[in-house]
SEBA-595548 format. One line per 5 residues: number of its first residue (from 0); for each residue x, y, z of N, C-alpha, C, O. Coordinates in Angstrom, 1 decimal. Example, Ala and Ser with C-alpha at 12.3 -4.5 7.8 and 13.67 -1.06 7.14 Angstrom:
2
0> 13.2,-5.7,7.8,12.3,-4.5,7.8,13.2,-3.3,7.8,14.2,-3.3,8.5  12.8,-2.2,7.1,13.7,-1.1,7.1,12.9,0.0,7.9,13.4,1.1,8.0
This chain:
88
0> 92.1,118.3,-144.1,93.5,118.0,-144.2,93.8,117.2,-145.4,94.9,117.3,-146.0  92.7,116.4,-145.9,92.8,115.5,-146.9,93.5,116.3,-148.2,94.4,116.0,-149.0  92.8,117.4,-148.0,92.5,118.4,-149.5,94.2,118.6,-149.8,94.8,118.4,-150.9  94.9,119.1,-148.4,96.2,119.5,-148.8,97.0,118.4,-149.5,97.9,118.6,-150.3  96.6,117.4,-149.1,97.5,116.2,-150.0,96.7,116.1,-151.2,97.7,115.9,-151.9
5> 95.6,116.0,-152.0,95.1,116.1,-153.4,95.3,117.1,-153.6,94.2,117.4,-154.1  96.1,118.6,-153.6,96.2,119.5,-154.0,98.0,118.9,-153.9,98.2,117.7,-154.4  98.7,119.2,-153.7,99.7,118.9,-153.6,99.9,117.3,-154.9,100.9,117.2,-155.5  99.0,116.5,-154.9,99.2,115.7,-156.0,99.0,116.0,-157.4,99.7,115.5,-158.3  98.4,116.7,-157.5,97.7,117.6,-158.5,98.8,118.8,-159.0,98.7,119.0,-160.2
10> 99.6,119.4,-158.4,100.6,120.1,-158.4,101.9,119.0,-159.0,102.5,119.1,-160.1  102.1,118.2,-158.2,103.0,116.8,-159.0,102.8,116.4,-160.2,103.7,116.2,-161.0  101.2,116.0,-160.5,101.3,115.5,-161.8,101.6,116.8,-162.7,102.4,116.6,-163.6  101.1,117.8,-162.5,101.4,118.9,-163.4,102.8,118.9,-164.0,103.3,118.8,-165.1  103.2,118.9,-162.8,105.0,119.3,-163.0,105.6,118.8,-163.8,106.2,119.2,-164.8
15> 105.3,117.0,-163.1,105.8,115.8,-163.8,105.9,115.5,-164.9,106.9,115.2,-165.6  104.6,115.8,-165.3,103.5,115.3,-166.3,104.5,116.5,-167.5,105.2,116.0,-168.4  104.5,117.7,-167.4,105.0,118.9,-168.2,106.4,118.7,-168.6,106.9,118.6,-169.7  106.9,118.8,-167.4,108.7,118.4,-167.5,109.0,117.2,-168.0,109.6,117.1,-169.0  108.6,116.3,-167.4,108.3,114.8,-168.4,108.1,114.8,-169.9,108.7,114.4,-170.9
20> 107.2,115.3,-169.6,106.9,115.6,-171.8,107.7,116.8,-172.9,107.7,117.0,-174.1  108.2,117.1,-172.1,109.3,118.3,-172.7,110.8,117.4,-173.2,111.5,117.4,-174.3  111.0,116.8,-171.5,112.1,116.1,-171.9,111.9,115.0,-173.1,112.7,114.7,-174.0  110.7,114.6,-172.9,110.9,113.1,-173.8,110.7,114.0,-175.2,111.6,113.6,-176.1  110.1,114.6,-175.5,109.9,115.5,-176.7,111.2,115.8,-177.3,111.3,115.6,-178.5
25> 112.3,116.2,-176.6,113.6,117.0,-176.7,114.6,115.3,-177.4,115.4,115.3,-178.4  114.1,114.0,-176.2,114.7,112.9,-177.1,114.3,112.8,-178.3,115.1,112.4,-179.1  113.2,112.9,-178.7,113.0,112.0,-179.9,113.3,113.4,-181.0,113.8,113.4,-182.1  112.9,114.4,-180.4,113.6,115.3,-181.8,115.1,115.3,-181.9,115.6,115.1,-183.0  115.6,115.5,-181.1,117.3,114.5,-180.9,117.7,113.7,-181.8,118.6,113.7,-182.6
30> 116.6,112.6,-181.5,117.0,110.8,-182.6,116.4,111.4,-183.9,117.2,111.2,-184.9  115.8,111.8,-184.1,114.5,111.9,-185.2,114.7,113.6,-186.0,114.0,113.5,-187.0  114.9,114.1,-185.9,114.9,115.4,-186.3,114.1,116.9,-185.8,113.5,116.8,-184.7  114.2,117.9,-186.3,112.7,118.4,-186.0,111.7,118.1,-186.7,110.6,118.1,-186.1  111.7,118.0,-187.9,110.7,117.7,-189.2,110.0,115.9,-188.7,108.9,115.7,-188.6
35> 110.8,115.2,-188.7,110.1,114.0,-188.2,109.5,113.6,-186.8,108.6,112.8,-186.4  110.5,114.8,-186.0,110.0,114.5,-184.6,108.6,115.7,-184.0,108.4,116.0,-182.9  108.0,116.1,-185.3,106.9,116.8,-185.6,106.5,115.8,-185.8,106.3,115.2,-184.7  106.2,115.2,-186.9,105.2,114.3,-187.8,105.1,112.8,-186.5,104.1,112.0,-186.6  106.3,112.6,-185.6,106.2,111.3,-184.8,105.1,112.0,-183.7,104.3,111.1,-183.2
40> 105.0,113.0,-183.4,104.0,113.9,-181.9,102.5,113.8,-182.7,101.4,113.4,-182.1  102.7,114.0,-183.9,101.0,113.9,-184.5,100.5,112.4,-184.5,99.4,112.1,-184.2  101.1,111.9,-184.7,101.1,110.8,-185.6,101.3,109.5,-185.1,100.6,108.6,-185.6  102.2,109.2,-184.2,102.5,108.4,-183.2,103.3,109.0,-181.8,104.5,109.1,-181.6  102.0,109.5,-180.9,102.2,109.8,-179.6,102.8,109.1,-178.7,103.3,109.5,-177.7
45> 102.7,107.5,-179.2,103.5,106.6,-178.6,104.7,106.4,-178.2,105.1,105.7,-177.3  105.9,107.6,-179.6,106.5,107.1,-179.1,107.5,108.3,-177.6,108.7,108.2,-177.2  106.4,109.5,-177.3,106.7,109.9,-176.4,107.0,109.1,-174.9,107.9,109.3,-174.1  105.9,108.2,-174.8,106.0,106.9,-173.9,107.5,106.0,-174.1,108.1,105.6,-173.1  107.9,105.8,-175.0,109.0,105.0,-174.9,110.1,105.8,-174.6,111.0,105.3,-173.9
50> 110.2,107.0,-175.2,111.8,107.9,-175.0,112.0,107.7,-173.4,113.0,107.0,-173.0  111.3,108.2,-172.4,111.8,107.4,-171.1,112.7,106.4,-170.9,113.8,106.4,-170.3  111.9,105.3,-171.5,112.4,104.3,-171.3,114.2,103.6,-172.2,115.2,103.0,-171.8  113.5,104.6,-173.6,114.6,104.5,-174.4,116.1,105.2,-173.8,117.2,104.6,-174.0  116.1,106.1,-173.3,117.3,107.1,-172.4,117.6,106.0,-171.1,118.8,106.0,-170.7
55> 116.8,105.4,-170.7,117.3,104.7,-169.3,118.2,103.6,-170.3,119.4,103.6,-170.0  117.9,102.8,-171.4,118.6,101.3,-171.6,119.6,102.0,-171.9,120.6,102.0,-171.1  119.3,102.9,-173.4,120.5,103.2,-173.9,121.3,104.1,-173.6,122.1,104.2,-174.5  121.5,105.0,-172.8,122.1,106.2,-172.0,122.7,106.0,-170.7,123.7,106.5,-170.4  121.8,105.0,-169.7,121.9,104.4,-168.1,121.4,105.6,-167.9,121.7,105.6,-166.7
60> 120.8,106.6,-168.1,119.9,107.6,-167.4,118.7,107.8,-167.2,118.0,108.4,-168.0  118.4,107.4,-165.8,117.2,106.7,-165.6,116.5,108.1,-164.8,115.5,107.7,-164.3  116.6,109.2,-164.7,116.3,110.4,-164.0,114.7,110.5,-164.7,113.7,110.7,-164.0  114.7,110.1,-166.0,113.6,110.5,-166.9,112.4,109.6,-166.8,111.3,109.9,-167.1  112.9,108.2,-166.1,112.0,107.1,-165.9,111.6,107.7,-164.4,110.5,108.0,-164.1
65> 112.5,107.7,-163.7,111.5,108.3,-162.5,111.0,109.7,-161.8,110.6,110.0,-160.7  111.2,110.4,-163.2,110.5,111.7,-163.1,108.9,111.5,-163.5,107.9,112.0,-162.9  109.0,110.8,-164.6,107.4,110.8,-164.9,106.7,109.6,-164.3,105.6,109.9,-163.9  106.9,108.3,-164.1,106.5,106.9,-163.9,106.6,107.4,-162.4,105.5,107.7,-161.9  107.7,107.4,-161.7,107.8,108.0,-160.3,107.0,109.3,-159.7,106.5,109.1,-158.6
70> 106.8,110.3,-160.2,105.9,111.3,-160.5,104.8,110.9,-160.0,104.4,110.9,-158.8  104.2,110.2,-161.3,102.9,109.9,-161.0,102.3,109.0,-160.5,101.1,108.9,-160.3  103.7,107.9,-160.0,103.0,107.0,-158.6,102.8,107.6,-157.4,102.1,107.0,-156.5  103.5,108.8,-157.2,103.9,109.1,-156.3,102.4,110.2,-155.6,101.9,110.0,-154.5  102.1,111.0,-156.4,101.4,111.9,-156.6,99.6,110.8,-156.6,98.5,111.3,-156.3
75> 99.7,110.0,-156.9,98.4,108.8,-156.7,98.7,108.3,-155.3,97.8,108.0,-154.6  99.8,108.3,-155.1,99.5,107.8,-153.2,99.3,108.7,-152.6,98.8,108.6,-151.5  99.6,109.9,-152.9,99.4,111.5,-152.2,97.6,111.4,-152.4,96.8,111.2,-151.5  97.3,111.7,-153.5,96.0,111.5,-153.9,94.7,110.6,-153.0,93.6,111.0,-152.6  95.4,109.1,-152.8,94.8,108.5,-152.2,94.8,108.7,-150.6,93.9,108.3,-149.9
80> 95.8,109.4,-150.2,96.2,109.1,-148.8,95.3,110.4,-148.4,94.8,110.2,-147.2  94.9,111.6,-149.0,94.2,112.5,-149.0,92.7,111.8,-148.5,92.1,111.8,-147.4  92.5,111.2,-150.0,91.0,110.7,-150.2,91.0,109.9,-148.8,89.9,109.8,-148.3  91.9,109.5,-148.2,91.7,108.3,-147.1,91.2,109.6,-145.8,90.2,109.8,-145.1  92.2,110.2,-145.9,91.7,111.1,-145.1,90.2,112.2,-144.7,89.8,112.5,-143.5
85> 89.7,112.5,-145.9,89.1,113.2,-146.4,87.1,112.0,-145.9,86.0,112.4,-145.7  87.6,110.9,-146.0,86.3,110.1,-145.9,86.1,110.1,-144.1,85.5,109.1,-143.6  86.4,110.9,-143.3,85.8,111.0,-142.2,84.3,110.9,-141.7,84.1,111.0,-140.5
């Protein structure tokens, strides 16, 4: 039984994890260009991590913060609740 819930988390982060980095991708080439918002993905991956955050202060649209941060907490309690299961 355990399995269906790590399979099912595993399926989440994918999603998350995908759609998450598309969107944040789509901000910073937005702010940044395409030509820079190339050279920012090589070069400073970091600032994929902040565009989340940057769209919640400055936009109020917080969908992006709890698609991926939410996502993947979510998808770790699925994970674990599995593993909990799974130790019979």
């Amino acid at each position: 039984m355990g399995l269906v819930f790590k399979i099912l988390a595993f399926v989440i982060y994918f999603v998350a994890g995908i759609w998450g980095f598309l969107l944040s991708l789509g901000i910073v080439v937005d702010h940044l260009g395409p030509v820079l918002g190339a050279v920012a993905f090589i070069l400073a991956p970091v600032t994929l991590v902040f565009a989340p955050w940057y769209e919640a202060v400055a936009n109020s649209d917080w969908f992006l913060v709890m698609l991926v941060y939410g996502g993947g907490i979510g998808a770790t309690m699925l994970y674990f609740f599995g593993s909990v299961l799974d130790e019979d």
